[in-house]
C-alpha positions in Angstrom: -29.3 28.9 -0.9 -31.2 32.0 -0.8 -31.4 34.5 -3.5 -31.4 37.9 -2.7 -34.8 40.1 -3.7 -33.8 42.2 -6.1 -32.1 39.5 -8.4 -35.7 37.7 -8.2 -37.5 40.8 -8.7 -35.3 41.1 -11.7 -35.8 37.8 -12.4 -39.4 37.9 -12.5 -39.7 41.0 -15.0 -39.2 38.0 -17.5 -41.9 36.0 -16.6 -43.7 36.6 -20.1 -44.8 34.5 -22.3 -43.8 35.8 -25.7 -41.1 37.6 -27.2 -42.1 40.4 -28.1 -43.0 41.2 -24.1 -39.2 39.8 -23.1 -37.8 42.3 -25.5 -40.4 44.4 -23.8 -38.7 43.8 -20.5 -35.3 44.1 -22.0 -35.9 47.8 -23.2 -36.8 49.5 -19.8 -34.3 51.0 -18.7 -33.0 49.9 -14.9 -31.7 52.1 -12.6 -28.2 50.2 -12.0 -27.9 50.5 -15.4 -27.4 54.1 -15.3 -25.0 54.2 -12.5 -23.5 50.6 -13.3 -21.2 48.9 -10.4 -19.3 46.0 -11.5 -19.2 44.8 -8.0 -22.6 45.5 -6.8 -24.7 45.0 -10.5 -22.7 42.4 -12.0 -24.9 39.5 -11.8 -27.8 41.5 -12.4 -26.1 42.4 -16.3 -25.2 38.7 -16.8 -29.1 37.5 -16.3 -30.0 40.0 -19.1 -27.2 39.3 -21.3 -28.5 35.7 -20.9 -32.0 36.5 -21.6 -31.3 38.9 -24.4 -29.2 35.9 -25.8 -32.1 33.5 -24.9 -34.3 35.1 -26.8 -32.6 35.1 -30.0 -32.3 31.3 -30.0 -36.4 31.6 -29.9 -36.6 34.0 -32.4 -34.4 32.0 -35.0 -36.3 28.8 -34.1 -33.0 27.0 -33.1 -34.1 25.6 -30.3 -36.8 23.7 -32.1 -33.7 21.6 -34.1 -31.6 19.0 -32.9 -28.2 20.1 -32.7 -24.4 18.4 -31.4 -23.8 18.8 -27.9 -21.1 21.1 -28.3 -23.7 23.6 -29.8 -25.8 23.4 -26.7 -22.7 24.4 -24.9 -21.9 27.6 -26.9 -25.2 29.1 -27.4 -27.1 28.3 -24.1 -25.1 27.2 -21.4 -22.6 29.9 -21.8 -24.7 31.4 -18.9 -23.3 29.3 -16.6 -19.3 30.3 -18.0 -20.8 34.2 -17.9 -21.7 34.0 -14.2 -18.7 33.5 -13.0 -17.3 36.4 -14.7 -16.5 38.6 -11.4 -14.6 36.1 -9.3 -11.4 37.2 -9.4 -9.5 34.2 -10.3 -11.3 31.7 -11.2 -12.1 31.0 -14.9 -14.0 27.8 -16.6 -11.9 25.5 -18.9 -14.2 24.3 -21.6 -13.0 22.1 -23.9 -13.2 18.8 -22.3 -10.7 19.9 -20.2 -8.5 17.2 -18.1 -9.1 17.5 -14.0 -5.7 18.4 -12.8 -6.6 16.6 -9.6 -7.4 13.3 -11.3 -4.1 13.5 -12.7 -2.6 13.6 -9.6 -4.5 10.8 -8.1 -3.9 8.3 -11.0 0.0 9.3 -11.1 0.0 8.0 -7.3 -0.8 4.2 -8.7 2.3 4.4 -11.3 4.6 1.7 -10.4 9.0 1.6 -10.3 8.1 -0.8 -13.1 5.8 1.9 -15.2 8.3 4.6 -14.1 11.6 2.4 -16.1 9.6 1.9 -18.5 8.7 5.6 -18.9 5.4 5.4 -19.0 4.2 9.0 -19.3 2.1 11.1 -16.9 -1.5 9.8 -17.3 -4.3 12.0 -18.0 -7.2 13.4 -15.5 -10.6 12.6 -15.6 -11.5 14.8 -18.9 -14.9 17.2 -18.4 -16.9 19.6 -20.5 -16.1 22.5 -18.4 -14.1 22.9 -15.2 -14.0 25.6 -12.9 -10.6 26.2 -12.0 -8.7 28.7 -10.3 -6.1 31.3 -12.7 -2.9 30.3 -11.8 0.3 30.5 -13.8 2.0 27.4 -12.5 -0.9 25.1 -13.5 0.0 21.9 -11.7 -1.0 23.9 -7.8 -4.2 25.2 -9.6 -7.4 24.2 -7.6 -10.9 23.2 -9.0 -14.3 23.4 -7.9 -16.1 20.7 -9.8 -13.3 17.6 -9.8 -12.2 18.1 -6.5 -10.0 20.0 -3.9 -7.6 19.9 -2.2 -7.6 21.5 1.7 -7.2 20.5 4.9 -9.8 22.2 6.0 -12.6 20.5 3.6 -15.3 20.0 5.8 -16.8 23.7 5.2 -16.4 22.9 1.5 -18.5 21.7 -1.5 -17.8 20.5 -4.9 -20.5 21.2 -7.4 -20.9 19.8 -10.8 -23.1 19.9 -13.7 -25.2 17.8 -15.9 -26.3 18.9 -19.0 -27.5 16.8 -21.9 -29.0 19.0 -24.9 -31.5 21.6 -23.1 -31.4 19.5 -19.7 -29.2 20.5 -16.7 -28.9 18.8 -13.2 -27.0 20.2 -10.4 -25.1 17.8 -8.2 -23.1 18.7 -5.1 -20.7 16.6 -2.7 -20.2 17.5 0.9 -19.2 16.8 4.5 -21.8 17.5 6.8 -20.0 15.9 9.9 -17.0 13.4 10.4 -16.1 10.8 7.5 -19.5 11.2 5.9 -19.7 12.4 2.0 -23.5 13.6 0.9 -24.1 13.9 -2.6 -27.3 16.5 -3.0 -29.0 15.3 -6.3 -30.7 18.8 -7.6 -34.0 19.7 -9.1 -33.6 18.3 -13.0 -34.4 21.7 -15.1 -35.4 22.4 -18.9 -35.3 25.4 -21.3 -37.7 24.6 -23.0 -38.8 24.6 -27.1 -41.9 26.3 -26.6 -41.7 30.6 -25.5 -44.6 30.1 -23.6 -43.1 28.5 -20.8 -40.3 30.8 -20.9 -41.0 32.0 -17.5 -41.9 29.1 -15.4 -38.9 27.2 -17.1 -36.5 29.2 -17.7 -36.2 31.6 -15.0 -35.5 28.8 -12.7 -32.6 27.7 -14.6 -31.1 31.3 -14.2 -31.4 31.2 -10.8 -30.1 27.8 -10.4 -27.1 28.8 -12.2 -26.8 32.1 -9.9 -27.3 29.8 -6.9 -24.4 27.4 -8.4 -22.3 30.7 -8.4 -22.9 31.5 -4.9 -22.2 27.8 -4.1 -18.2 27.6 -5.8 -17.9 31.4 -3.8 -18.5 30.0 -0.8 -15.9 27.0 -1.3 -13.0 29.7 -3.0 -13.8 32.2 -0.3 -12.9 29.3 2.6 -10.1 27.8 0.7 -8.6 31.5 0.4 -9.2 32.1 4.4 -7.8 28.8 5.1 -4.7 29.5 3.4 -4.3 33.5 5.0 -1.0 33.6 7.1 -2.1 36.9 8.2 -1.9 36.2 12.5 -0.7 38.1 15.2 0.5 34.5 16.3 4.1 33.9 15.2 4.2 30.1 15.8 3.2 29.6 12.2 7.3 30.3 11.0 8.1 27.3 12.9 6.7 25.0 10.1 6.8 27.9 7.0 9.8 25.7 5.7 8.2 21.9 6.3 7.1 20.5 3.0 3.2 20.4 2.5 2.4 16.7 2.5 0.7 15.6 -0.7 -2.9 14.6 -0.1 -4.1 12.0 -2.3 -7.8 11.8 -3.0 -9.0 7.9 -2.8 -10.6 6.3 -5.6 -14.2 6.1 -5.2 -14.6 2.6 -6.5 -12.3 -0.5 -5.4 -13.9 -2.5 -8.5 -11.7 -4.1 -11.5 -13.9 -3.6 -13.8 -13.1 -0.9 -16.6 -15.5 0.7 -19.3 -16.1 -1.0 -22.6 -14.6 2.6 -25.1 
């Protein structure tokens, strides 16, 4: 996915190697910062917010300490919750949030005997983050990262992220053509303890996580033009009223096994 040139010529101001020279980079002043556009600079603000907070881990010598996940979450991958900050109705759940989706699927195995017995609603496949889309009645609410939901889900991807400490993988599920599914194993990418590689390490992250952006605005933008009912063809109130069949996503494993907790 390409990135355009003046987010890796912005990019690139920060390919130093100490930081006094990053707060160096930081200080001169930009010229969308004078005449700042939400819509056209956004993404531009959010990699300096990122480095400026970046560069305060450095200076405090955090990231030379071992620290509980959690920590990692809140104080470096917060670029990747910040990025998103501009689509208009999508936010990320952190929190181990549960997958709506999964939910769905697992409630579809419930049998009459589980539902006498009132067994209750079981829980979704629980993540560190999800990206999900801001809507009031939660249950219709789709995500980009679980799964989703479309008829039309050949043009779409679902993206997910692995991060473990200062490590982060991007992974990404599609359908190139007919029934087949292609998982896209990304480039595994470190911010690393030592300033000096600041540049050649953790630019690229940045721009992975702006590419991972682009990625979930592609899916939303397709789900949201599959779902427009604006037409100059009127054959579409013939079915308005017909119930939307519920489509269940399979399970991707037939095996009996479970996980030891």
């Amino acid at each position: 996915m390409g990135i355009p040139d003046d987010i890796k010529q912005y990019l690139n101001n920060f390919n130093c190697q100490s930081t006094a020279d990053i707060r160096k980079a930081l200080n001169e002043k930009q010229g969308w910062e004078e005449c700042y556009d939400c819509e056209k600079h956004f993404d531009l603000d959010r990699i300096k917010y990122s480095v400026y907070t970046l560069v305060r881990e450095y200076e405090n010598g955090s990231l030379k300490k071992d620290h509980l996940e959690n920590w990692y979450n809140i104080h470096i991958w917060c670029m990747i919750d910040h990025i998103f900050g501009n689509l208009e109705g999508l936010e990320i759940i952190r929190g181990e949030g549960a997958s709506i989706a999964s939910s769905i699927r697992k409630k579809f195995k419930k049998t009459i005997e589980d539902v006498n017995n009132h067994t209750r609603q079981p829980m979704g496949r629980r993540f560190d983050y999800l990206i999900r889309q801001i809507n009031p009645n939660s249950s219709s609410s789709l995500e980009f990262g679980g799964s989703e939901v479309d008829k039309n889900y050949n043009n779409l991807c679902t993206v997910g992220v692995v991060h473990s400490g200062l490590h982060m993988k991007v992974i990404r599920a599609d359908r190139p053509k007919g029934y087949i599914t292609r998982i896209t194993n990304g480039k595994a990418l470190q911010v690393p303890t030592d300033i000096t590689k600041f540049g050649e390490n953790v630019l690229p992250v940045l721009a992975q996580a702006y590419c991972l952006k682009l990625l979930v605005k592609d899916t939303f933008e397709s789900v949201k033009k599959g779902n427009n009912k604006l037409t100059d063809d009127c054959n579409w109130l013939d079915y308005c009223l017909d119930k939307t069949p519920t489509i269940i996503i399979p399970a991707t494993s037939i095996s009996t096994e479970t996980s030891r907790k």
